[in-house]
C-alpha positions, 0 to 999 in steps of 0.5 A: 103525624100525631105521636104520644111517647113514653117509657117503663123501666122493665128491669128483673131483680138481681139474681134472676138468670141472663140471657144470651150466653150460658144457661147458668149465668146468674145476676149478681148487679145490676149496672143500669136498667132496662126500659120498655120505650113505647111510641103511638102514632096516628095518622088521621087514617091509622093508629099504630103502636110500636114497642121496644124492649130492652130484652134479648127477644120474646117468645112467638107465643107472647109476641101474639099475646102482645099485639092482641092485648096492646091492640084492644087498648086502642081499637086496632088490629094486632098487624098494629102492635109492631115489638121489636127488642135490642137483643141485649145479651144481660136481660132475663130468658124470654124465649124458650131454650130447647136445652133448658125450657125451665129458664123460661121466665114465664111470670115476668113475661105476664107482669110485663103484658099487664105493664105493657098495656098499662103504659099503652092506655097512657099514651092514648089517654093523654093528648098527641103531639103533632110532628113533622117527621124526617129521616136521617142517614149516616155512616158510623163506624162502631162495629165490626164482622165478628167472622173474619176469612183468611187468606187460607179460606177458613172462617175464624169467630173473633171472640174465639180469636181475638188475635185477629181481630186487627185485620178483619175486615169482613163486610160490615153495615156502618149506616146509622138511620133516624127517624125525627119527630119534630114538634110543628109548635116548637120547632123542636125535637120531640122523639127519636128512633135510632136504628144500627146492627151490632149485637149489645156486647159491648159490656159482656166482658168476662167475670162481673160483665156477663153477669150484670143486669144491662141495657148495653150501649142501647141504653146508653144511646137514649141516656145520651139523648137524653141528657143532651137533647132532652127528648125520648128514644128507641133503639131497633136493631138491625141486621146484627147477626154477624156483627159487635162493636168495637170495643165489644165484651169489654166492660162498662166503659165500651158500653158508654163509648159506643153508645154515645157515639151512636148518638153523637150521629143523630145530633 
């Protein structure tokens, strides 16, 4: 497998509204930035371009929008564009909010097509690594059901009742997956896809935290991968609907633990 790989910082100004909680919530800082992570890979057959965004999620209308524009780059179909986004909660509004359509951030979302495309025209403009590709499995135990049942059969909401949170243990997805790009020159890593459900919530903690522009641990994830292994990353989130971290809307220092030790699993 042939990869090019690279990565945007894809960050709002300080004062444009976040996303994921209440409509009102405003930045007031930015505690570390938001990339676009892009990866192309070309099988001798088949190109495809995968492209992971630090936002909460993108409205359908874009999505189309993407996937036709990024796919004129390289001559492919849009099925050949495949978005996926780590769902942070303290990213600008993306989707559309029935109760608060005015939110949308419409021109951020057209800077950031111009700037998607322009990082996809890098990627096929400069020359593909060849790699062996190997997937890695493990159990990582970093989150939690955020639903805890008991004995009387009523369902509790953890952030709700943090009382109870020691004793939940409602069923729970712990595998981490990995995917490895190995250099066949070097032998060495040259990309890695890490892939966990938990909702970024680690740093969403009450005051400053919720309104801080962040990546949430996914971005601490690649920074450790970064830092230790020297390579690029994405993070795709899995099934995370029911799930947080441990530790989750509990400040800056959750967001390290969480992510780090995610990584620490891939090494």
């Amino acid at each position: 497998m042939k990869i090019s790989h690279g990565e945007i910082i894809i960050s709002p100004a300080v004062g444009t509204r976040v996303a994921g909680y209440g409509t009102d919530d405003v930045s007031v800082a930015k505690l570390d930035d938001l990339y676009l992570s892009a990866l192309a890979l070309d099988d001798g057959k088949k190109k495809i371009v995968i492209l992971g965004f630090d936002l909460l999620g993108i409205q359908d209308a874009w999505i189309v929008r993407f996937r036709e524009s990024v796919a004129a780059v390289f001559g492919g179909e849009p099925s050949d564009c495949i978005l996926t986004c780590t769902h942070t909660h303290t990213g600008p509004n993306t989707r559309i909010l029935m109760d608060a359509p005015e939110i949308f951030e419409e021109a951020y979302l057209e800077e950031l097509e111009k700037s998607t495309v322009a990082l996809v025209r890098e990627l096929f403009a400069k020359p593909f690594v060849d790699t062996d590709v190997f997937f890695y499995s493990a159990n990582c135990d970093e989150n939690i059901n955020r639903r805890y049942v008991g004995p009387e059969n009523r369902c509790s909401f953890l952030p709700h009742r943090r009382e109870v949170e020691k004793i939940a243990d409602g069923i729970c997805d712990k595998e981490i997956g990995g995917l490895f790009f190995v250099n066949r020159a070097t032998r060495q890593p040259e990309y890695v896809i890490g892939n966990f459900a938990a909702h970024p919530l680690a740093g969403h903690a009450p005051g400053l935290g919720g309104l801080r522009i962040s990546a949430d641990f996914p971005g601490a994830f690649r920074d450790y991968i970064k830092s230790e292994m020297g390579i690029e990353s994405m993070y795709i989130s899995g099934a995370c609907g029911d799930t947080v971290p441990r530790g989750h809307e509990t400040g800056s220092e959750a967001i390290r633990k969480v992510g780090v030790n995610l990584a620490c699993c891939h090494r």
